[in-house]
Structures are given as structure tokens and as C-alpha cells.
Residue, then its C-alpha position, 0 to 999 in steps of 0.5 A: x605343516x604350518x609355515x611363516x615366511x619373512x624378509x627381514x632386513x636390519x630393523x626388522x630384526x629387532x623388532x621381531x625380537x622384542x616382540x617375542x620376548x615381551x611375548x608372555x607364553x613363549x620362551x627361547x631354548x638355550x643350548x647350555x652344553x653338550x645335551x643340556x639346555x634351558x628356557x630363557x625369555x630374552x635372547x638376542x637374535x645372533x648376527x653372523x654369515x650363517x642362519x640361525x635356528x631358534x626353538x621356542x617352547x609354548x609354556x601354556x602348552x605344558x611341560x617339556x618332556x624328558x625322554x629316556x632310551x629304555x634298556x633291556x635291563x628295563x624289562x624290555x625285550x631287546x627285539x623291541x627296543x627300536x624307536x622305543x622311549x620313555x617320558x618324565x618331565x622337567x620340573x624347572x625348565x628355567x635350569x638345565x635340563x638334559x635331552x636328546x639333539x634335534x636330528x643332526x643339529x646338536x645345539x637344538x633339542x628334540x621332543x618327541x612326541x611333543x614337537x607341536x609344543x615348540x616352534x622353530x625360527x630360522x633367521x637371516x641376520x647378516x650385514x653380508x646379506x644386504x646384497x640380497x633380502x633373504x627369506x627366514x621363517x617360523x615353521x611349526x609342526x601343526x597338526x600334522x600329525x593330528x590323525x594318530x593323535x598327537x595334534x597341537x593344542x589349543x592354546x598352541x593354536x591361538x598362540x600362532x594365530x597370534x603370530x601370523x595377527x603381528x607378523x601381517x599387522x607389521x608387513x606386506x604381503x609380497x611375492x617371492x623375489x617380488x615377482x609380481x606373476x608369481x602368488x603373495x606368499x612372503x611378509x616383508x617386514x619395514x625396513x625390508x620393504x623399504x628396500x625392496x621397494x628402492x632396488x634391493x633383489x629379495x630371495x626366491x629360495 
């Protein structure tokens, strides 16, 4: 599963930010309320103790399902109702929309069979933090599933080579814990190179 690791370190954040939402094809998900979301193009990363998650809907990539449990008075036999959905689609995703929870994490939508169409941010940002440069991330689901069918397309491809093109052009590339026995793995962004660089530790994990 494709996957970007980053140290990031208080700059960096905003530039990383601004990137994405100047970018034309992506859009943050906003949790609204209780399963209700909605695609906004400017949000600010939080700054809290705690990571954060951002999803990231690929516009070009199509439109975002709706998926509906089916019910026996559906049609559907009861012995056949596990893990069965149904899909519509949002036809504004700009207003909110309702969907199912991603998991146990309820302030994060889930798609279904159209997980490759968003991309997951998990993001350090904390002044606690500066003790130690910690590791956030893109994640993506790729085409791992590709075999059954459910690869990603094409122009969600493109769109995360774009990704990895900015995330390098702005980084170095640098070992986890910049250990230098170790492979190159993680990008550090200006200001946390910049630190590491001056004494500050960087996460392994």
C-alpha cells in the first residue's frame, strides 16, 4: 500500500498545507455531524497534542458514493444480508452529505469500494512535539486491491506522483531517526531538516 512518510516541523506545515489547498483536483472532507460530511478546499492543519487525520477526496476520480445497508423488506434474503451494500451517489458533494464511519474513527468517512478515490493525512502538529520530530504521513490504498478489480485510476495515479514530485522537490530524503545504518525512507521537510540537522531526535516509529 502506497505510503509517504515526513517529518514535518512548524513551517513545514503550512507549507504542506498551502500546497494542498491551491492544489485543483483534491478536496478535505469535513466532518459536519454525527455521519455527515462535506468537501471544503481550504482547511487549516489543527494544532493539538494529539495526530490528526485528514481524508482527501480525488475530484477527477469520480463521484462519492453513497452506501446504503439493504434491508430484507429490499428483497433481500436475510442469509445474505452480511456485508451486503448498496451504492448512489452525492450529487453536491459541496453540502452534507450522510455516510458510514471509517472504522472506529467517527469523524472520518468510509467509501467502500471506492477507498482508492481518497487519501488519508496523518499529521503531527504540536509545539509538544518539538522535543522530538515525529513521523506523519500520506497513506493510500493503491491498487491493492487491483486483482479483484477495484484498482485506482488513472488519474489518481498521476495525481500521487504529483504528490511524491512536491513532497522530494521540498525535502531530503533521510533515514528513520537519521540513522545513518539505516535505508533512506523519510522526507524531511525545511525547517525540520533544519532541526535535525542542529540536535533535535526524529522518531523511528
Amino acid at each position: 500500500m502506497p505510503w509517504l512518510p515526513l517529518y514535518l516541523l512548524d513551517s513545514d506545515f503550512d507549507l504542506l498545507n498551502d500546497w494542498l489547498c491551491k492544489d485543483e483536483e483534491v478536496y478535505f472532507i469535513q466532518h459536519v455531524d454525527k455521519n455527515l460530511w462535506k468537501l471544503i478546499k481550504e482547511l487549516k492543519f489543527k494544532e493539538t497534542s494529539q495526530p490528526n487525520i485528514y481524508r482527501l477526496w480525488h475530484l477527477p476520480s469520480g463521484q462519492i458514493p453513497l452506501i446504503k445497508e439493504l434491508r430484507p423488506d429490499q428483497g433481500v434474503p436475510i442469509s445474505s444480508l452480511v456485508n451486503k451494500v448498496s451504492y448512489d451517489h452525492v450529487l453536491n458533494p459541496f453540502e452534507p452529505w450522510p455516510g458510514r464511519p471509517l472504522r472506529g474513527l467517527t469523524a472520518l468517512p468510509y467509501f467502500g469500494d471506492d477507498e482508492t478515490k481518497v487519501f488519508d493525512l496523518e499529521i503531527y502538529n504540536s509545539k509538544s512535539f518539538n522535543d522530538r520530530v515525529r513521523i506523519s504521513a500520506f497513506g493510500w490504498l493503491g491498487n491493492r486491491y487491483s486483482i479483484l478489480g477495484k484498482g485506482a485510476e488513472k488519474a489518481t495515479e498521476k495525481w500521487w506522483k504529483r504528490l511524491r514530485n512536491f513532497v522530494k522537490k521540498n525535502s531530503v530524503h533521510i533515514p528513520r531517526g537519521n540513522d545513518s545504518s539505516r535505508k533512506k525512507e523519510i522526507y524531511a521537510f525545511p525547517r525540520a531538516i533544519e532541526a535535525i540537522k542542529s540536535g533535535v531526535p526524529c522518531s523511528s516509529g
